[in-house]
C-alpha positions, 0 to 999 in steps of 0.5 A: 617462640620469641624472635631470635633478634641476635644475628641482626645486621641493623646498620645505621639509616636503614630504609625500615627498622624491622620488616615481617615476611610472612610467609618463607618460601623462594620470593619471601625468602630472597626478598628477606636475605637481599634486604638484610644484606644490603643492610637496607632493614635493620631487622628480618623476621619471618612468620610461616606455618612450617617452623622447620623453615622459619629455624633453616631461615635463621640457619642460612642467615636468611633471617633474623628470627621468627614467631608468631603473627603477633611477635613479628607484626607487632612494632614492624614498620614493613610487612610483606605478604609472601604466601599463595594469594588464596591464602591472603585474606587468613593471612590479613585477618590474622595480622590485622589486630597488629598491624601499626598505624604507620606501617608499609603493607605490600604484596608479592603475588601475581594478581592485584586485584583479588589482593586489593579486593581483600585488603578492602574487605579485611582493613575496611578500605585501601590504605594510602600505605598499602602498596602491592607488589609483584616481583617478576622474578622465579625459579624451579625451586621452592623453599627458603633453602632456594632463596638467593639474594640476587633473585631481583637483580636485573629484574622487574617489580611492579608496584600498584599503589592506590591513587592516594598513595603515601609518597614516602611509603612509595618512595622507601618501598621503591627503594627497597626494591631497587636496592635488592638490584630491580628495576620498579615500575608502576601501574594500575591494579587492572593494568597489571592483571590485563598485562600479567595475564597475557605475558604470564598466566596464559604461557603458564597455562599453555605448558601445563595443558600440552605437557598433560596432553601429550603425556597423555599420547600412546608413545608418550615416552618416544614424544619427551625422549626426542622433543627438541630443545624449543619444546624443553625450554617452553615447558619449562615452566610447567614444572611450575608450583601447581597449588600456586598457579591454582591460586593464580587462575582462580583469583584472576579469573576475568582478565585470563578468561578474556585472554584465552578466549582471545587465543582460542579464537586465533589458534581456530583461525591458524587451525583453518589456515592449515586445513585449507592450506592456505600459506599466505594466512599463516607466512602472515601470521608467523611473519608478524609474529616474529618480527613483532618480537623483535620489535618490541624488544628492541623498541622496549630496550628491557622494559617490559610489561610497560606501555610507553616504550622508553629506552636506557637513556644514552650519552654521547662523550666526545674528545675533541679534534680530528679529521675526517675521511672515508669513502662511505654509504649512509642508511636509506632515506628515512622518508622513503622509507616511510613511504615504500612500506605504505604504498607496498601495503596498499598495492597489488602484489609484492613490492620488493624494497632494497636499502631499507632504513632499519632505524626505530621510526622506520620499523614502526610504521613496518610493525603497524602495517603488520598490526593491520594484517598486512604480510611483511617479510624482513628486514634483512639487510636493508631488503624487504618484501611486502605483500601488499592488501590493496586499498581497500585490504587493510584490517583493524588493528586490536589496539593502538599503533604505537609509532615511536618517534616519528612524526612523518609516520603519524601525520601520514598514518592519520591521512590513510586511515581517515577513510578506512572502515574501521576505527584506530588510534595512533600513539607515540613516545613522550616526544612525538605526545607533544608535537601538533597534529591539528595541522593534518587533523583540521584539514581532514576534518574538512574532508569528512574525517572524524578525529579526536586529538589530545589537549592542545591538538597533541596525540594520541589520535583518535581516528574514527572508521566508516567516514565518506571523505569529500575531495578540497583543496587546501592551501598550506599556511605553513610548506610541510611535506608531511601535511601535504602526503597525509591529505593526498594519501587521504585524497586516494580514498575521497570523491573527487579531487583533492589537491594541495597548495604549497607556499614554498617547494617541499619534498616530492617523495610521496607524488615521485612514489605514486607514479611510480606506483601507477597512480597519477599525481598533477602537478601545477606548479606549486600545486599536487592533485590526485582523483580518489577511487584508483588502485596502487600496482607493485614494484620494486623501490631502491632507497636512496641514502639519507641526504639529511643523514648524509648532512652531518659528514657534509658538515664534519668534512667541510668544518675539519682541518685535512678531511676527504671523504666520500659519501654514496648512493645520496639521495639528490632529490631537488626538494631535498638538496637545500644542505648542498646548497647553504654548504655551497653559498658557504664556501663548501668543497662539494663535488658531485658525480655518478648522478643517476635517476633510480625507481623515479629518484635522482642520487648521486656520489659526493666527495667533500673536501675541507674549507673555509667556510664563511657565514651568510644570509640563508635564502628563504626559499632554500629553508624548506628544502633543508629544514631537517638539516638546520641543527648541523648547519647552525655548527657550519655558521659557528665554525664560518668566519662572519655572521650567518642569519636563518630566517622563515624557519617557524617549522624548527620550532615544532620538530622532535624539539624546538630546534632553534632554542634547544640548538641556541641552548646548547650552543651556549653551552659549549661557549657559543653566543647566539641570537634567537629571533621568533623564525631563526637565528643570528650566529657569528662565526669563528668563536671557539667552541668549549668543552661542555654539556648539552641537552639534547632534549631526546633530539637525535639531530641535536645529538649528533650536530654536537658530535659534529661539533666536537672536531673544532672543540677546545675540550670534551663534549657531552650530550645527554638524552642520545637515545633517540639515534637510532630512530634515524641513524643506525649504527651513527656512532661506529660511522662516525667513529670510522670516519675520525670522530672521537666519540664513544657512546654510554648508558647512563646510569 
């Protein structure tokens, strides 16, 4: 019949004039009314083998009109293929002769590659306007009568575009997808198969076979009439369109066959887990994978099926003024953190950690240790006990240890699994893919180590397994914890000695826990030493609270008019305390009490009351033992009366951001003037801080520096790109809102 074009709802600049959907079911149908209602196409028409459908999709409005392939093709400049993906090639062959030169072609079907194969079969080639697609979006139901215009909203579609995509097709299709309320995402053709067979095609596949199974039970009555409502919710999608995941298996045969082999090979390993009774193995497995999920999902923030983790960007929005006051007790020390999960994981026995840091670099290196077979009960409020693998215990992971954020967690990673026997690779988010690695990677390729960095020295790493190291030693060009824990961690597992010379004192959190692991650390001076070839035994570690958390109440304190507050339980590690120190020489009220060694650590309580502060030449040697601290401090030097000069602190320069200019950058931005020199800064004090908006470059001590800033601001402050809070500082905004903070987080949009 001919289109019934009278209903159309054409509005003036639609994305595409006409789109044909062939085939009317649930994800044709509601892709259809989503589009027409948004007003996002000018005209709908459907083609589909059942004209009962096409005429209830004019009667729901879902559609404009219908007809044949020819009639609906012809002159449309989108075409959606909505049917089963066995059915594509009739589809495609039938609508070829059509299809007009400029037209977008996309897909909604759940595997890619049989439905690239086909259009290269079929169209002779890929078209750099043929974008498939796969809206992750379903229901129970089928039928056009099912379709619902909010089907896509707050869900996700992937696009496979070929590499020669042509970018306005991409951008219109895109923005027809996002219209209709999804999220887009891109990836490879292989990529979205690997991905989809494992997160989609084998849960399916697992309903179906137990639902049939055990329908197929003497009793099988009893078993549906009591299931508990876990076994309902997961069965759930058995009830699923057979013919359509008949179609699914069979065109994405390879990437599921690999994925059930896989899951056969592991759901063996539980089976003798449970036949021998051996608990350990299944506490290990059940552990890692529900802590796994809980991970990712919060380290995915709702972004699945991709791979670089990122989270909904954040914003800071400050008002001005205040005061601070309190008596409070900030997360445990990110460093130990770090350090308490590695040496649990090597040693004998369980080691049980009090105060852990839950911040998203922390958990990382807990679910990387977990990826290595390593049994990890918690967190749960602050505790965690590892069952440690001994040296020599750790597995190979099966496949990249993602870290996040963190730094301390690469470099140290890269210096343990340097000597281990198998091979592994060590990714991290956008901001972590920039920062250098050479540092810790040269000096382990003096040892023996073979890696492989990223262009420029960058991760990803590439750690070789099964290498010999060779004890040296080392003189750090640069003081950096970090390089001198990753080579004397590397030290553990290497012939001989391995000692490290450090140019100025850097913090001793990895030799403190070593001892008190039962493994000797020599120290001489400026120089640490460890022999290979000893054994770590468990214990039982208190984490102190966070110094460099702690820094920014220090600050807000010390810079707001009327403030008292109290900070407890502070770590007060020598290497540690330089922000005490600089607060001090600037005239900071700092006191001191309840100072106690705890599991090898100095803390102590703090109070601090407002001051006067006035600028000064920081000493050299107190850059080190503050350098995390320094992006706070910089606000200290504005609010200080005279000029505060920093010097010798190249180590900013390559943070979670360079530190110096992005801490200069927002100053400016906030009508601070500054003056950046290659190792430091120039800063006087006493000029007034404005309103304004800062980039914080995705540094979670930028962030909250200029939270901190806001207390002497004339006006409101916002910093973009906060997300990365949570990396170090859990719960930073309602701290620093109880303590008189005026800040209020958002997602941007």
């Amino acid at each position: 019949m001919e289109p019934d074009v009278s209903a159309s709802s054409a509005q003036a600049g639609p994305l595409f004039a006409r789109m044909a959907v062939i085939g009317l079911g649930l994800i044709g149908g509601s892709l259809a009314r989503a589009a027409r209602e948004s007003g996002l196409v000018g005209q709908v028409l459907a083609a589909d083998r059942s004209e009962d459908e096409l005429a209830r999709g004019v009667e729901l409005g879902v559609i404009d009109g219908y007809g044949t392939m020819e009639e609906v093709v012809s002159g449309a400049d989108l075409v959606v293929v909505a049917v089963p993906v066995r059915a594509t090639r009739e589809v495609l062959e039938q609508i070829r002769p059509f299809l007009g030169p400029d037209v977008v072609l996309t897909d909604v079907g759940s595997t890619k590659g049989s439905f690239v194969a086909v259009v290269n079969e079929v169209l002779g080639g890929w078209p750099p306007r043929v974008i498939p697609g796969h809206p992750i979006a379903g229901s129970e139901k089928n039928g056009v009568s099912a379709a619902r215009g909010d089907l896509f909203a707050d869900h996700k579609v992937i696009l496979t575009p070929p590499e020669d995509v042509d970018a306005d097709a991409l951008s219109r299709l895109t923005s027809l997808w996002q219209g209709c309320g999804a999220t887009v995402l891109t990836m490879s053709v292989a990529r979205h198969d690997e991905v989809l067979a494992a997160t989609s095609h084998l849960p399916h596949l697992i309903a179906f076979s137990l639902v049939d199974t055990l329908a197929g039970e003497d009793q099988n009555m009893e078993i549906f009439r009591y299931a508990a409502g876990g076994f309902r919710d997961f069965t759930r999608i058995a009830a699923s369109d057979p013919v359509m995941w008949h179609d699914i298996f069979l065109s994405n045969r390879e990437a599921v066959l690999r994925v059930i082999d896989h899951f056969n090979d592991d759901l063996a390993q539980l089976r003798q887990a449970i036949d021998a009774q051996d608990g350990d193995a299944l506490l290990r497995v059940f552990s890692r994978a529900r802590a796994a999920r809980h991970h990712f999902s919060k380290m995915l923030s709702g972004q699945a099926y991709v791979t670089d983790m990122s989270q909904k960007p954040v914003r800071f929005r400050l008002q001005p003024g205040g005061s601070i006051a309190g008596d409070i007790r900030v997360p445990g020390d990110k460093s130990i953190s770090h350090r308490s999960i590695m040496l649990g994981a090597l040693a004998d026995g369980v080691t049980e950690v009090e105060g852990f840091l839950e911040g998203e670099d922390s958990l990382a290196t807990l679910q990387a240790f977990r990826d290595m077979g390593v049994t990890i009960e918690g967190p749960d409020n602050g505790h965690v006990r590892i069952r440690g693998v001994g040296m020599n215990g750790l597995q190979a992971p099966r496949g990249p240890l993602y870290l996040g954020n963190s730094g301390t967690a690469m470099r140290l990673f890269t210096g343990l699994l340097a000597a281990q026997p198998f091979d592994s690779e060590l990714t991290g988010d956008a901001s972590l893919s920039r920062r250098p690695m050479g540092r810790v990677a040269d000096p382990l390729r003096a040892m023996g180590a073979v890696i492989e960095t990223g262009e420029g020295g960058t991760p990803p790493l590439r750690i070789r397994g099964g290498q010999t190291l060779s004890g040296i030693h080392y003189d750090m060009p640069v003081a950096s914890a970090q390089v001198k824990s990753c080579l004397l961690l590397a030290g553990l597992y290497a012939e001989g000695m391995t000692s490290v010379h450090e140019p100025a004192p850097t913090r001793d959190h990895t030799e403190r826990m070593l001892e008190g692991f039962g493994y000797h650390v020599h120290r001489d001076a400026a120089t640490a030493s460890v022999n290979g070839g000893g054994k770590l035994t468990a214990g039982r570690i208190d984490v102190p609270a966070d110094i460099s958390s702690a820094a920014f109440f220090l600050v807000a304190a010390s810079i707001a008019e009327g403030s008292d507050l109290t900070l407890r339980h502070v770590g007060m590690n020598p290497t540690r305390t330089g922000v005490i120190n600089i607060l001090k020489l600037m005239g900071a009220d700092i006191e001191v009490s309840n100072e106690r060694e705890i599991g090898g650590e100095p803390v102590a309580d703090l109070r601090v009351r407002s001051a006067t502060l006035h600028g000064i030449d920081i000493p050299e040697e107190q850059v080190p033992l503050a350098i995390d601290e320094f992006p706070v401090l910089f606000v200290a030097a504005a609010c200080a009366e005279g000029r505060t000069v920093l010097r010798g602190a190249e180590e900013l320069r390559v943070k979670e951001s360079d530190r110096i200019q992005v801490m200069a950058d927002g100053l400016k931005a906030v009508g601070v003037e500054t003056t950046v020199t290659p190792d430091g800064i120039v800063i006087d004090g006493g000029q007034t801080i404005a309103g304004g908006t800062v980039d914080s470059h995705g540094d979670h001590r930028i962030a909250m520096s200029f939270a901190v800033a806001s207390l002497r601001a004339t006006g409101d402050i916002q910093v973009n790109d906060c997300a990365n809070v949570a990396t170090s500082f859990p719960g930073f905004v309602e701290m620093a809102r109880q303590t008189g903070i005026r800040i209020d987080a958002q997602e941007e949009q």
